[in-house]
C-alpha positions as CSV (number, residue, x, y, z in Angstrom):
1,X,43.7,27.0,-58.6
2,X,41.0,27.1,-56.7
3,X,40.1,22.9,-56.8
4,X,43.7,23.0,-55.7
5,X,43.4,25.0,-52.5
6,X,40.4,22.8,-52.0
7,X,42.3,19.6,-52.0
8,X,44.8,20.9,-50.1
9,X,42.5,22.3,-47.1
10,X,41.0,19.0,-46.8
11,X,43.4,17.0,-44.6
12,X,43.2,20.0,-42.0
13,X,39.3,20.2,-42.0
14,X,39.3,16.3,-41.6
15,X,41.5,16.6,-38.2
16,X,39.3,19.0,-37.0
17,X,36.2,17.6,-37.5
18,X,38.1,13.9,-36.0
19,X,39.3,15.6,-33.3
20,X,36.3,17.5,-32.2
21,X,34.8,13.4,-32.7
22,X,37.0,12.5,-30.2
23,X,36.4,15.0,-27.7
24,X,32.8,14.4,-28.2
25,X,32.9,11.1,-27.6
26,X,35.7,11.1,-24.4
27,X,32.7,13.8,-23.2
28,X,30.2,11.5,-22.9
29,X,31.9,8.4,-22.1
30,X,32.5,10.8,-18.5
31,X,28.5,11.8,-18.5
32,X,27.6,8.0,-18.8
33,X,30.4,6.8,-16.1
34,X,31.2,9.7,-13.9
35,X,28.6,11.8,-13.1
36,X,26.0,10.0,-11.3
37,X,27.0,8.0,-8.4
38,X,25.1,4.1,-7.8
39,X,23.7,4.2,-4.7
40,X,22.3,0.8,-3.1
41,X,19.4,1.0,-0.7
42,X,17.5,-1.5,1.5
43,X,13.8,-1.7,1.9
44,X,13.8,-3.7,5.2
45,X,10.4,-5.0,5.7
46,X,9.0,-6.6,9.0
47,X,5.8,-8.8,7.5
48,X,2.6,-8.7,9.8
49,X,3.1,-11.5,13.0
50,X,-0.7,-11.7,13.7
51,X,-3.4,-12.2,10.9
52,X,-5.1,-8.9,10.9
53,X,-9.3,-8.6,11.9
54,X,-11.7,-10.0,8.3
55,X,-13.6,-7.5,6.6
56,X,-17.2,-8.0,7.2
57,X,-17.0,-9.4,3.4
58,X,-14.0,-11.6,4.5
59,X,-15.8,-13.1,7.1
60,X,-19.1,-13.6,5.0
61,X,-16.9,-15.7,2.6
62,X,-14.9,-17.5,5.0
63,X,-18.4,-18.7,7.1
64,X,-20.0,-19.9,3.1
65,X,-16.4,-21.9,2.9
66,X,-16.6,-23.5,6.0
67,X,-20.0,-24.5,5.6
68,X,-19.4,-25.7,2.0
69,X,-16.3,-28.0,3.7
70,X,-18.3,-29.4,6.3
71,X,-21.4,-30.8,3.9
72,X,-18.7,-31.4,1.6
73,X,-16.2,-33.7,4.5
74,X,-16.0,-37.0,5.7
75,X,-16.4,-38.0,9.2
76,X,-13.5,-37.3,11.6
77,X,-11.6,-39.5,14.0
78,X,-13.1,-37.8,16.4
79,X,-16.9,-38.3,15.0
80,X,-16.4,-41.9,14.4
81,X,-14.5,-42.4,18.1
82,X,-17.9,-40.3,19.1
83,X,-20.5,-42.9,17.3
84,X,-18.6,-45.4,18.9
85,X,-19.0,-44.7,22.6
86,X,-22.9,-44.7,21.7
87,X,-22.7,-48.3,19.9
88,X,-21.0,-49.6,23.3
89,X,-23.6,-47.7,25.6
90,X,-26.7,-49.0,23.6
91,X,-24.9,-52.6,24.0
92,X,-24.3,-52.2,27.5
93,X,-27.8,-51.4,28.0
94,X,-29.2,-54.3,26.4
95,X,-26.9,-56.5,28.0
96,X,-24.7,-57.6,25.4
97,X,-21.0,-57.2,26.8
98,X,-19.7,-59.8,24.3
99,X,-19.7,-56.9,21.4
100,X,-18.3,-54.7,24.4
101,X,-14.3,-54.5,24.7
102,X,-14.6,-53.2,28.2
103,X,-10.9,-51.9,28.3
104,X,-12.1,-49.7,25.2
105,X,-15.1,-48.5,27.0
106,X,-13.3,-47.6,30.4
107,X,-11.1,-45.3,28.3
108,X,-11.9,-41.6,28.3
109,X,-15.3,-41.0,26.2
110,X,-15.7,-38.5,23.0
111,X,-17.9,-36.2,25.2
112,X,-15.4,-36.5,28.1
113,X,-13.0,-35.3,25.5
114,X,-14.8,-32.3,24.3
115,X,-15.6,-31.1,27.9
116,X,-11.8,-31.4,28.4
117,X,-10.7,-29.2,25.5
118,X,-13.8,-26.8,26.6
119,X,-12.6,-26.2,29.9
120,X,-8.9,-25.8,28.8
121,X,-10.1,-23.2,26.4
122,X,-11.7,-21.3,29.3
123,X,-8.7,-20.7,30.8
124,X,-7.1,-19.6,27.6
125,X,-6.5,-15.9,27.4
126,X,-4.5,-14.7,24.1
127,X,-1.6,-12.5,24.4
128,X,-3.3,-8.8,23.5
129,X,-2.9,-7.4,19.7
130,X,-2.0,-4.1,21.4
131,X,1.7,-3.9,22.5
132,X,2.9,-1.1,25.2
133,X,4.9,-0.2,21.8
134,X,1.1,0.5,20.5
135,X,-0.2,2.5,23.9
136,X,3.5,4.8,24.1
137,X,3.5,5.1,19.7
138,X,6.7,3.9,19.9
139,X,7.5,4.4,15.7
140,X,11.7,2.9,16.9
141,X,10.2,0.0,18.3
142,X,9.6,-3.0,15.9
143,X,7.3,-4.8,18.5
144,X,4.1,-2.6,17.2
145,X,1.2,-2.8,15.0
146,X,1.6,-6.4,14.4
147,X,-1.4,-7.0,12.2
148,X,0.1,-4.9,9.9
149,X,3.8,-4.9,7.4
150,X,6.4,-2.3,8.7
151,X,9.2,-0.6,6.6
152,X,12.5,0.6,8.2
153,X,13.5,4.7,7.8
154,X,16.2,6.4,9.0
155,X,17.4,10.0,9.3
156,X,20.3,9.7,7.7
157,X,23.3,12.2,6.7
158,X,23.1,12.7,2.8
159,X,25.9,15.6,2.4
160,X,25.6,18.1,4.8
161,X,22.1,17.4,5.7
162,X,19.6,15.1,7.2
163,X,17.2,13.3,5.3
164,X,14.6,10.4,5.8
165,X,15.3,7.7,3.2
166,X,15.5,4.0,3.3
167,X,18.7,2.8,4.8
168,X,21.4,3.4,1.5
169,X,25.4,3.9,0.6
170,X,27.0,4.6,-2.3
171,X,28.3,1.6,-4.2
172,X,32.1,0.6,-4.0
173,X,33.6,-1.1,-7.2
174,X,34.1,-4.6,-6.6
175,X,30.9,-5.5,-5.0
176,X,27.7,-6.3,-5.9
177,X,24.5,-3.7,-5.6
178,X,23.5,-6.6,-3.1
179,X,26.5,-6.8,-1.6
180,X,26.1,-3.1,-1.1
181,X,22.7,-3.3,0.4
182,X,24.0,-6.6,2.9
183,X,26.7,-3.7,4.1
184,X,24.3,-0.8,4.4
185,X,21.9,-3.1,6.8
186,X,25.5,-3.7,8.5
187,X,26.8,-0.2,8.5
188,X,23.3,1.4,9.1
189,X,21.6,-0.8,11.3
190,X,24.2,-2.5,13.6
191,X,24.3,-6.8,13.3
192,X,21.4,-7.4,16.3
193,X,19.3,-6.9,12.7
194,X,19.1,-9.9,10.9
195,X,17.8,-9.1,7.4
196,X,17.0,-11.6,4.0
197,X,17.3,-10.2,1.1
198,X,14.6,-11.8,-1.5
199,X,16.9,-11.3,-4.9
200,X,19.5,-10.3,-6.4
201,X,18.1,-8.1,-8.7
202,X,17.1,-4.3,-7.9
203,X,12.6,-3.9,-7.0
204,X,13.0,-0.1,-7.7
205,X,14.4,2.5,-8.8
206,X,15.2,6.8,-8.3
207,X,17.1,9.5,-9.2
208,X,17.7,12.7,-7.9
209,X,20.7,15.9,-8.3
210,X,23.2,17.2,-6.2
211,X,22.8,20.8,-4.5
212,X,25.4,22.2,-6.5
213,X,27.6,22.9,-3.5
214,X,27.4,19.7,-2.5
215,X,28.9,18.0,-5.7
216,X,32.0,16.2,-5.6
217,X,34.3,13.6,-7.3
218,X,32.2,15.1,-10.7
219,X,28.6,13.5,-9.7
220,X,26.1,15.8,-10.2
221,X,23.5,13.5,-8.3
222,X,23.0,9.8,-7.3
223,X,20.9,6.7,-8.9
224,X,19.5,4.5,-6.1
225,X,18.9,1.2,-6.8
226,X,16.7,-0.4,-4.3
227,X,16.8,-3.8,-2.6
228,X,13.8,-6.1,-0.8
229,X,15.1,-7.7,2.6
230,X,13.0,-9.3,5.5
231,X,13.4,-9.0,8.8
232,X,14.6,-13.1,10.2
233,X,13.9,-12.7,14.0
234,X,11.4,-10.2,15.4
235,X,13.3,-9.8,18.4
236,X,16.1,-8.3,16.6
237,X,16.5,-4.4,16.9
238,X,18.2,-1.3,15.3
239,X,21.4,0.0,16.5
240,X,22.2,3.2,14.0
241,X,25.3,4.0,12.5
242,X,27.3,6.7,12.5
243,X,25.8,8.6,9.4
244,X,22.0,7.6,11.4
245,X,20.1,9.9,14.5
246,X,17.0,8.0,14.2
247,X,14.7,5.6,12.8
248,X,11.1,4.8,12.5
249,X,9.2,1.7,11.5
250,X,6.2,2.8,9.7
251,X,3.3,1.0,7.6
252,X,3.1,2.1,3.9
253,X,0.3,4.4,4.9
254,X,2.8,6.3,6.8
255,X,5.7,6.6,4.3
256,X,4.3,9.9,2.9
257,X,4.6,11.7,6.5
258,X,8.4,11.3,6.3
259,X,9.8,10.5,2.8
260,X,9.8,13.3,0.1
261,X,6.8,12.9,-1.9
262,X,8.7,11.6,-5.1
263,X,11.0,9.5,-3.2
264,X,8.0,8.1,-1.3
265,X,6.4,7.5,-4.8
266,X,9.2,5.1,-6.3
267,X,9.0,3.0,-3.1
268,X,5.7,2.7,-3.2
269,X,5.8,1.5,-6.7
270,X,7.3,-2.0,-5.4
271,X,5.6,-2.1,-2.1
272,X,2.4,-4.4,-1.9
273,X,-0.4,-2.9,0.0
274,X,-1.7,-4.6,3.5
275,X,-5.4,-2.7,3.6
């Protein structure tokens, strides 16, 4: 009697145990797809436009390999044009013109030449390293500390608040996360920005959670995926979107005066030092 109530129960216990399968699996099919929201963000990068000043080590090595190259060389035009002129003056002297081609010799000399280019460099004065960007610390302006590689921030709207991040939006089905970066710069930055992006895979990667009053549409946070772009023309500027009420071009050194200190801390993890 009893192996009979046993084999009878069996069927029931089996659509529990599948149907609490089910509702297992349906449960986390929605945790892997619905609650965290792709977000794609740009790390817009202006490289340095002037070589920055050598190291004291730098410039040791660089003076060794340009002494090695020169005992190392062969004669330049310019040298041979030089030992030339003297050939023709010693013949001139001794009064052999026939080994002189005097339309050669009435031409402009290699010491004529040098005092030339001397003179010429005189008068030379380079543009200043130090913009009026640099003297006002202008961080909006992207004509500033040009020895050095600048990064684009923004204050942007995230929920109900204001936050410095990298330019970022969430990601719309249908396009790609770079895509989604090409539209932030767009959206973000206005189109005077002209921005490459170097790939089409993500350079980094966070993740962070919702205030819970701020979590709709089921995400309980958002997993940005970031994106390497360089700036194309350095005359281009920022003109921020609607979501934006200011930006800031800053050196890596500077990233932890206005990112949160984990957020700085993935970005950093991709970013390749300039000291």
């Amino acid at each position: 009697m009893a192996a009979m109530q046993t084999t009878r129960s069996l069927p029931r216990n089996f659509r529990l145990i599948s149907q609490l399968w089910n509702t297992r699996r349906q449960s986390t099919a929605v945790e892997a797809t619905g609650r965290w929201q792709i977000v794609g963000a740009a790390c817009i990068t202006r490289p340095p436009v002037v070589c920055p000043p050598m190291t004291p080590l730098e410039a040791q090595y660089s003076e060794m390999l340009a002494t090695v190259e020169k005992e190392l060389s062969l004669k330049s035009n310019h040298e041979l044009r030089h030992e030339q002129d003297l050939m023709r003056v010693e013949f001139l002297k001794s009064g052999d013109t026939e080994e002189v081609d005097i339309e050669e010799a009435s031409k402009q000399t290699a010491v004529e030449f040098e005092d030339t280019c001397t003179e010429e460099l005189k008068a030379f004065t380079p543009a200043p390293i130090t913009t009026e960007a640099d003297k006002k610390n202008d961080l909006s302006s992207l004509n500033r500390a040009l020895e050095r590689s600048l990064i684009l921030v923004v204050k942007q709207k995230l929920g109900s608040d204001h936050q410095w991040v990298l330019p970022q939006a969430p990601w719309v089905p249908g396009e790609t996360l770079r895509q989604t970066c090409e539209r932030v710069v767009r959206e973000t930055c206005g189109t005077s920005l002209k921005v490459k992006f170097l790939g089409n895979a993500p350079c980094g990667y966070y993740k962070y959670k919702f205030p819970k009053q701020a979590r709709k549409e089921g995400f309980i946070g958002a997993k940005v995926f970031f994106y390497k772009g360089m700036v194309r023309e350095a005359s281009g500027n920022v003109q921020p979107g609607q979501d934006v009420i200011e930006h800031q071009w800053l050196a890596q050194d500077q990233l932890d005066e206005r990112l949160k200190r984990s957020y700085a801390d993935s970005v950093s993890r991709f970013l390749v030092s300039d000291k």
